[in-house]
C-alpha positions, 0 to 999 in steps of 0.5 A: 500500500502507498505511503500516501493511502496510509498517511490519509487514513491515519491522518482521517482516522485520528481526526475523526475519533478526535472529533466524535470522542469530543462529541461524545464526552460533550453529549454525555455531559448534557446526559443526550443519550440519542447523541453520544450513542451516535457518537460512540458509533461514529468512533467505531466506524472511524476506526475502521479503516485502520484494519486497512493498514495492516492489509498488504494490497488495499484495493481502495484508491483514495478516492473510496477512503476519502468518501468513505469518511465523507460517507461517516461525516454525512450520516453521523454528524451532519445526518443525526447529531446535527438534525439534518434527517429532521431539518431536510426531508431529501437528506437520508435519500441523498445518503442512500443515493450516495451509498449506492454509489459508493458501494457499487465502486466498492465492488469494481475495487474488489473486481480489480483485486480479486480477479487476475488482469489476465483473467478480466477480458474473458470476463462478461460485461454482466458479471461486473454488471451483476456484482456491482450491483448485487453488493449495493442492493445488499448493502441497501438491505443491511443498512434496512435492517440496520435501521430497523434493528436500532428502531426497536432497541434504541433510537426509534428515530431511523425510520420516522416514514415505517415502510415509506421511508424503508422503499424510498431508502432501498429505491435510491440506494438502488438507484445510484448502485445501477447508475455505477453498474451502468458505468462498469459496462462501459468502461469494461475495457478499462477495468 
């Protein structure tokens, strides 16, 4: 792995548990337990990435990092510590929106690493096609469940629109999964 990639993940990685252990400590202090809850959650998905740097060939450029911490900041700062799911009714469909993509780039990563570059042109158009897209509509599918599953045991705030808000969810992480999938097809050649 480049020096770069591991100077950006620990230089975001120490930013970000800095951030939300403030945020944390400050929310525990005011006794908001829907906030330092998200916190705490916010540091251990901040950590995260460190795992990276113990893998010998991470297969994500530094484009998927830097949107992975802007996927953390969007959804645990700005989303739910900040009220933006509350104050901006397009706000938790953007992020699913995004999530597709993110995910579905994900895939084309994991694409490039597991699969040789000798082996890539035998390789259909489709199956990169169907793997991009399958990883963002499970991933869609967690993050339902995870919503759910955090509803019934301790925010009750993930889900304020019950089935409407879960088909809007799946439908726009849906849509930007495609949207990349589309774009695997044709940039197949240079995958």
């Amino acid at each position: 792995m480049s020096i770069l990639k591991h100077k950006i993940i620990i230089i975001f990685s120490v930013v970000f548990i800095a951030f939300m252990t403030g945020l944390l400590i400050f929310y525990l202090i005011k006794d908001d337990s829907s906030r330092w809850m998200v916190a705490l959650g916010g540091i251990l998905v901040s950590a995260l990435p460190i795992i990276l740097l113990f893998v010998k060939n991470n297969p994500f450029n530094i484009p998927i990092i830097i949107g992975y911490y802007v996927f953390i900041f969007f959804t645990t700062f700005l989303g739910s510590i900040a009220n933006f799911y509350v104050d901006f009714k397009w706000w938790d469909s953007g992020l699913h929106f995004y999530k597709g993509i993110f995910v579905a780039f994900v895939g084309i990563a994991l694409y490039k690493q597991f699969i040789p570059q000798k082996a890539r042109k035998d390789v259909s158009r489709w199956v990169t096609f169907l793997f991009a897209l399958s990883l963002s509509a499970i991933a869609t599918v967690l993050w339902e469940i995870y919503e759910f599953v955090g509803d019934l045991t301790f925010t009750h705030t993930m889900q304020r629109g019950g089935n409407k808000d879960t088909m809007y969810d799946i439908i726009f992480g849906l849509t930007g999964g495609l949207l990349i999938s589309v774009y695997s097809i044709l940039q197949k050649s240079k995958l």
